[in-house]
C-alpha positions in Angstrom: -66.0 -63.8 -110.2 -64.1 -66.8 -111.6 -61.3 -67.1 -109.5 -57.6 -66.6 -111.2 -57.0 -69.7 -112.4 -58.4 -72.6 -113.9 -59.8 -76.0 -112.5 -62.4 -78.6 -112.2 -65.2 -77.6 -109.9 -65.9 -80.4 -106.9 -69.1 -81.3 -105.8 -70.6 -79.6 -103.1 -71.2 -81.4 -100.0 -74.7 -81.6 -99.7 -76.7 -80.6 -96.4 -80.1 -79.8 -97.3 -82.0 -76.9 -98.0 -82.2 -74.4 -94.8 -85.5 -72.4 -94.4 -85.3 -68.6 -95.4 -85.6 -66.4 -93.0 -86.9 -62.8 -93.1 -86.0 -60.1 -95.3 -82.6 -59.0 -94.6 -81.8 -55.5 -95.1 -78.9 -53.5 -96.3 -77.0 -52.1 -93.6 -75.7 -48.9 -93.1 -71.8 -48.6 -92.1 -70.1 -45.5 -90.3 -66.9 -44.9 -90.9 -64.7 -42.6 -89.2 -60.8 -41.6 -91.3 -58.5 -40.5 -89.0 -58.5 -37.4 -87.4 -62.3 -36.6 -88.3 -65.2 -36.3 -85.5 -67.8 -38.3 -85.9 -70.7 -35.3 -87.2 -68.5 -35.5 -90.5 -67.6 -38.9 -90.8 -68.7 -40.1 -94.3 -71.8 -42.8 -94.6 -71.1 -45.8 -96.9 -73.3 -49.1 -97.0 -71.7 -53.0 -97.4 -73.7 -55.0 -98.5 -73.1 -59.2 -98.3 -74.4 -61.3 -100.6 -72.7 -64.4 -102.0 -72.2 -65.2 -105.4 -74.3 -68.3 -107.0 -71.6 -70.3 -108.8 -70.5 -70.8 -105.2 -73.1 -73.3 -105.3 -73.2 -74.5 -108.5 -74.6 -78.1 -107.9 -77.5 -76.3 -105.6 -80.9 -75.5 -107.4 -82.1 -71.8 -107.6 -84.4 -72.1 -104.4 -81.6 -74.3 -102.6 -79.2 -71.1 -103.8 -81.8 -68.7 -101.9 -82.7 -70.8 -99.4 -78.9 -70.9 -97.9 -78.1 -67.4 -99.0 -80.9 -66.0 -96.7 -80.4 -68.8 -93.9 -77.2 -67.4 -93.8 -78.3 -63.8 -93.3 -76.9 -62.6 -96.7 -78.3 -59.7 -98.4 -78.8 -60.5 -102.6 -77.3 -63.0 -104.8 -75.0 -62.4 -108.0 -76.7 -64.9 -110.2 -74.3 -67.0 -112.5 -75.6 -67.6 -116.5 -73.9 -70.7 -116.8 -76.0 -73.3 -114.8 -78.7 -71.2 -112.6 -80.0 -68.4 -114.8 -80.0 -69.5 -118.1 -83.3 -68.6 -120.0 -86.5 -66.2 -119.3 -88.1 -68.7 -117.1 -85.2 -69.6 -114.7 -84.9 -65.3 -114.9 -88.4 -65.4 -113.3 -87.9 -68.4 -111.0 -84.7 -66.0 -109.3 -86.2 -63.2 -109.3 -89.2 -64.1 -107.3 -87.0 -65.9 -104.7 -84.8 -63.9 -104.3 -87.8 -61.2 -103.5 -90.2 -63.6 -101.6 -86.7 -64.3 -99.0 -86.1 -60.4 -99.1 -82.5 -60.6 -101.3 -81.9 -58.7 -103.8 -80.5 -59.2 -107.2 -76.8 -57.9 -107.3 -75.7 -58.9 -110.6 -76.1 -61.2 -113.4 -72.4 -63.0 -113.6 -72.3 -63.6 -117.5 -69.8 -64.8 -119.7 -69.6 -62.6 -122.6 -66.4 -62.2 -124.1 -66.1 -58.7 -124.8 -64.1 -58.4 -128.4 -66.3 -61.3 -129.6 -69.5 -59.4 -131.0 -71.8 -61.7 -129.8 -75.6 -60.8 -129.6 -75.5 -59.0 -126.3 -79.2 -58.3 -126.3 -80.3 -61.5 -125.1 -77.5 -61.1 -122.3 -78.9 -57.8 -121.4 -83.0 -59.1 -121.8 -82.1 -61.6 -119.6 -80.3 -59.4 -116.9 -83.1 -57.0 -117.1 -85.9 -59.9 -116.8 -83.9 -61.1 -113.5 -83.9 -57.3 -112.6 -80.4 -57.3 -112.5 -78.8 -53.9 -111.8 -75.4 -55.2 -113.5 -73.7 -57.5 -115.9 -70.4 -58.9 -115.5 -68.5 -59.1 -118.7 -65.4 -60.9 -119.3 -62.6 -58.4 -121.2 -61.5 -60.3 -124.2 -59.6 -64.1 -123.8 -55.9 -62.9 -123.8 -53.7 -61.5 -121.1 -52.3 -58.0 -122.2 -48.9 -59.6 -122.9 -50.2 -61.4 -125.6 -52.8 -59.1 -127.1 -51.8 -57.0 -129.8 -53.3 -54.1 -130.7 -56.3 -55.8 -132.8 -57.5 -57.3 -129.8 -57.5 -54.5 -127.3 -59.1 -52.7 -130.5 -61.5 -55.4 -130.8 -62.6 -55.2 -126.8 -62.8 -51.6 -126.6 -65.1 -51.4 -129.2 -67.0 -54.6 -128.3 -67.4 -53.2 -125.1 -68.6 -49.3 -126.2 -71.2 -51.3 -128.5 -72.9 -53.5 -125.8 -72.5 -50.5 -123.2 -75.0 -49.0 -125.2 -77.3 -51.5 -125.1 -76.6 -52.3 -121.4 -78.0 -48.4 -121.1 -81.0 -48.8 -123.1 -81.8 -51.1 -120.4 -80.3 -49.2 -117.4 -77.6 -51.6 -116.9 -73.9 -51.3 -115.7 -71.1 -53.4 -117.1 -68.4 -54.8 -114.9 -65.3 -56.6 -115.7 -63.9 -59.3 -114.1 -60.7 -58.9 -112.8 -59.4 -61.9 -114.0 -56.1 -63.6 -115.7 -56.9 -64.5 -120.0 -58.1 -61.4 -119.9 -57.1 -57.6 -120.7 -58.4 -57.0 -117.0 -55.4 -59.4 -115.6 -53.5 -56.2 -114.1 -54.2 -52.9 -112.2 -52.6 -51.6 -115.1 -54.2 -53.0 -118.1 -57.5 -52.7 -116.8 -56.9 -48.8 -116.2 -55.6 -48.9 -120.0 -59.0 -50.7 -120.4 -61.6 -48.5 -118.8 -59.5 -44.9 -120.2 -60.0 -46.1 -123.2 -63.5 -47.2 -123.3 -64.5 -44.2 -121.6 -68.0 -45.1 -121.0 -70.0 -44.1 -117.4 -71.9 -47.1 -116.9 -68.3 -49.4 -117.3 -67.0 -50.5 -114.2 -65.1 -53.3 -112.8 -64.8 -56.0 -110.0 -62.1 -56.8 -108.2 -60.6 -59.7 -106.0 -57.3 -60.9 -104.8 -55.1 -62.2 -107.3 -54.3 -65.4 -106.4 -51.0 -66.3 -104.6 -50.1 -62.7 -103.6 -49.8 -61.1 -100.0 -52.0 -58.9 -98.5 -50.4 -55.6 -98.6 -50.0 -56.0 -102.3 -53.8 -57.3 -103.0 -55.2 -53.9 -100.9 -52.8 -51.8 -103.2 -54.3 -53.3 -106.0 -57.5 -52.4 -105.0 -56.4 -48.6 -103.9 -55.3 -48.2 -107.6 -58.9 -49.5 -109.1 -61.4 -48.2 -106.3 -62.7 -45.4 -108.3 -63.9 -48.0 -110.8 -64.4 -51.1 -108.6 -68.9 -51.9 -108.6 -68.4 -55.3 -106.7 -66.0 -57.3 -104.9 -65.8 -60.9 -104.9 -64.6 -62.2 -101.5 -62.3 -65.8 -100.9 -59.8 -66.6 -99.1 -56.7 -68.8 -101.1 -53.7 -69.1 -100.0 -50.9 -69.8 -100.4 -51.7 -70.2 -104.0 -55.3 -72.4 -104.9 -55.9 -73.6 -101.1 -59.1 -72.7 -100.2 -59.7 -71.7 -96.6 -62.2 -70.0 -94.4 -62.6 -66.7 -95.1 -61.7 -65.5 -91.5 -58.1 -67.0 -91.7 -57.5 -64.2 -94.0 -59.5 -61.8 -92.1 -56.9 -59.0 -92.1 -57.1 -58.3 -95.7 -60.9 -58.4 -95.8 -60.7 -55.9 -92.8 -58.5 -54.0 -94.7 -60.4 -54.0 -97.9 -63.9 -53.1 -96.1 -62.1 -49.7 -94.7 -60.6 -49.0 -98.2 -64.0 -49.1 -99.5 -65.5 -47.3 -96.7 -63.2 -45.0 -96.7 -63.6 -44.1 -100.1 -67.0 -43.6 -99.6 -68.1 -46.3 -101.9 -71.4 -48.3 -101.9 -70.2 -51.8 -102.7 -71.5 -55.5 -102.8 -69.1 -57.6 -101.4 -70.0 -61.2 -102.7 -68.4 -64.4 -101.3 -67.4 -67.4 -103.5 -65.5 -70.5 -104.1 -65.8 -71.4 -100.2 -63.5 -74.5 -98.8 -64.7 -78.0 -99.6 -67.9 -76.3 -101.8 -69.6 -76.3 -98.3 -73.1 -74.5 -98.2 -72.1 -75.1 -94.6 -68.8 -73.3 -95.0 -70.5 -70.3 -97.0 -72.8 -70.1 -93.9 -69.8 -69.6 -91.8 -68.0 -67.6 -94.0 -71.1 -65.0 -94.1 -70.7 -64.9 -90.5 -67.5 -63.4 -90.9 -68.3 -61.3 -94.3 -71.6 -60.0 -92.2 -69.5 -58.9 -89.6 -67.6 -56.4 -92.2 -70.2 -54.8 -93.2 -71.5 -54.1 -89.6 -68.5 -52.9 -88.7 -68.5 -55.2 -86.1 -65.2 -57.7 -87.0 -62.7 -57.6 -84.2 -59.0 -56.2 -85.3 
């Protein structure tokens, strides 16, 4: 997911491509809530991946080939530089599978409200064997979106739900400023009124706000949230390692667990562009979904 604002992406430092390792598997996470014995404690599974505009400058197999080096599980695959056509579909697809990830997502750009032919979107997400597309709601923050607009995106996004079905597809927004998804509130306005089962939506920390208010954001959305993407910024754009906000993410993996959610939680925009940062950063992000990240 884009982050919330907008800027010039850097060139990523460049440190060649690691070797894959095995297949990495899902893992499965107990979680205990308060006050319940373990023989009733729900099961919920984490999943890592990363997300690949967090590599932009990389090539498809360099994408893979750091996403498994750094233990990850699948890969949200961007449509604006890595999969782009049927035969770059293919070329992810099989390396993704031949290193053991799996496909989370297919990050697209449609603008929903723009009526744009969706079923090449959704031929392409279904030839990357894509469980999901994410969708972009609209170009206008609800503030300045009058009722055509929200009109216009509602029933945009009922029309190319129903083609994201005929495929088997789920639709996510991203949670994202310019768009009617900018808000916990807008994008529950949003998803009421689209009313449609296979219409979810990300989530991620707005930028420049604390922790306590970025995990009620998420409490207020978790019944629709399909994916999270994961970055640490702060105090506003600074990017930092993922750990030095590690309280929130703690936070945020219990919220999901705790609601009993299966989620992939999908890194990007790491400090400096670094596929050596996103290798540490997994570390960390790896360690959530073990359960295993110290208070």
């Amino acid at each position: 997911m884009e982050p919330r604002t907008k800027y010039q992406e850097a060139e990523p430092g460049s440190t060649g491509s690691p070797v894959p390792n095995a297949s990495v598997p899902m893992i499965s996470v107990p979680y205990i809530l308060p006050g319940r014995p373990a023989a009733v404690r729900p099961l919920a599974l984490l999943s890592a991946g990363l997300c690949s505009v967090t590599l932009r400058s990389l090539g498809i197999e360099q994408v893979v080939a750091t996403a498994a080096a750094a233990g990850l599980s699948g890969i949200e695959w961007g449509s604006d530089v890595h999969v782009v056509d049927a035969a770059s579909a293919d070329l992810a697809r099989e390396a993704c599978a031949a290193a053991g990830l799996r496909v989370f997502s297919l990050g697209s750009y449609y603008r929903a409200g723009s009526f744009g032919d969706f079923d090449v979107v959704a031929a392409l997400a279904a030839r990357l064997g894509a469980p999901r597309i994410r969708i972009w709601a609209g170009e206008a923050d609800p503030a300045d979106a009058d009722e055509g607009t929200w009109e216009a995106v509602v029933g945009d996004t009922r029309r190319i739900a129903e083609i994201a079905a005929a495929h088997g597809l789920e639709l996510a927004f991203e949670f994202h400023d310019g768009s009617l998804t900018s808000s916990v509130e807008s994008t529950l306005e949003l998803l009421a009124q689209v009313d449609r089962p296979n219409v979810g939506t990300y989530w991620q920390p707005a930028v420049g706000i604390g922790d306590r208010e970025a995990l009620e954001s998420l409490r207020r959305v978790i019944g629709h949230v399909t994916g999270i993407h994961c970055f640490s910024w702060w105090p506003a754009t600074e990017r930092l390692a993922l750990e030095e906000r590690g309280g929130l993410w703690r936070d945020v993996a219990a919220a999901v667990l705790e609601h009993g959610r299966e989620m992939d939680l999908m890194l990007e925009f790491v400090a400096g562009d670094s596929p050596d940062q996103l290798i540490n950063d997994a570390i960390f992000l790896r360690k959530l979904t073990e359960g295993s990240a110290s208070a």
